[in-house]
N, C-alpha and C positions, 0 to 999 in steps of 0.2 A: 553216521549210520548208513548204513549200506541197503538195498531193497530184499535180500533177506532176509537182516536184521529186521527190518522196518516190518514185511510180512509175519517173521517169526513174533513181533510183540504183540499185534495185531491178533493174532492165533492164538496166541497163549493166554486169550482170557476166557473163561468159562464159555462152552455154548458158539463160541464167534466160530461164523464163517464166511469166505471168500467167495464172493457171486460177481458174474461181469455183465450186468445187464444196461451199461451203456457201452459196449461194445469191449472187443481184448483185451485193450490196453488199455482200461479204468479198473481196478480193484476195489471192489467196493465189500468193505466187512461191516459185516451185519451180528449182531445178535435175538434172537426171535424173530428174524425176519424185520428187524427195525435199526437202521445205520449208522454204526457210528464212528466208520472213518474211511474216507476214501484218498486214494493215488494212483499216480500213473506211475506205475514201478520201474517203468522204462525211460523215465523222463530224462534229460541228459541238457546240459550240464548240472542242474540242481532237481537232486529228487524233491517233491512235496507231499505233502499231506494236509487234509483237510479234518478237522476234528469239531466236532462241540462242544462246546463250553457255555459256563455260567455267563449271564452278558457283563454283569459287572469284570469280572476275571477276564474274561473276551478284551475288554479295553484296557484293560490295566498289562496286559500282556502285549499287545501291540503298540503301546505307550515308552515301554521297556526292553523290544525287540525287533529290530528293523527286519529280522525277519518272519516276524507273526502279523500275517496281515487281515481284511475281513474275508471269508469264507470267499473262494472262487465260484460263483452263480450259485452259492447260497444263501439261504439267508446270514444276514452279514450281522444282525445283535446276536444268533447263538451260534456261531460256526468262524472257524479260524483258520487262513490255512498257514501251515508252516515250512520254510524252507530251508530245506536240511544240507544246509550247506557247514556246518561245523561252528556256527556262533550262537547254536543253543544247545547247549548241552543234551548229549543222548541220553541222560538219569531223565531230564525236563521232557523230555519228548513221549519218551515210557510212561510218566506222571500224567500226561496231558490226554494220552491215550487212555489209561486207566482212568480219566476224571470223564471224558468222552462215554464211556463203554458205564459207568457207573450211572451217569444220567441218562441213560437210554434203560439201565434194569431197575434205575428206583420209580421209574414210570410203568413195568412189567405189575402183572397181576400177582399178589402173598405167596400164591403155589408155583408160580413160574419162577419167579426171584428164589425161592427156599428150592428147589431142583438145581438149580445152579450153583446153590450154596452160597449165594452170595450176600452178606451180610453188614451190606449200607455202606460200603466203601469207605 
């Protein structure tokens, strides 16, 4: 997955947007103003990303991924980060993103989540 790509899937869910408020070169996507995935799109030689996850899933995913590790200076039971170096599949990283992005709007308010359209991932 290329930093693009990675941007483009990040984007493509309902509502998300890109804000750098730990400085340039950290992409942090947000939806409602509440985060659920950050990277350094410049990073070189493996791009990363960081996501949230369920905790039980958080372990069972680093268990099974040398390259899903806990969350870089996050909290490390619901945040993962992952390195996209080509031994996790690009479908799993889209999945991972979307499970990230879904646990941040089933915690949004009835009228917030139904504006989005979004209906419980």
């Amino acid at each position: 997955m290329t930093p693009a790509e990675l941007r483009r899937a990040c984007l493509a869910m309902p509502g998300a947007t890109e804000t750098f408020p730990f400085g340039p070169e950290n992409s942090v996507f947000k939806v409602c103003g509440k985060i659920f995935a950050i990277s350094r799109l410049d990073r070189e030689p493996s791009l990363r990303i960081s996501l949230k996850c369920e905790p039980g899933l958080a372990e069972q995913l680093r268990v099974g991924h040398a390259a899903i590790t806990p969350g870089y200076h996050l909290n490390k039971r619901h945040w993962n980060t992952v390195v996209l170096d080509g031994s996790v599949p690009d479908a799993m990283v889209r999945d991972m993103i979307e499970d990230s992005y879904d646990l941040i709007v089933a915690k949004l308010p009835k009228r917030t989540r139904q504006a989005l359209g979004w209906t419980g991932g």
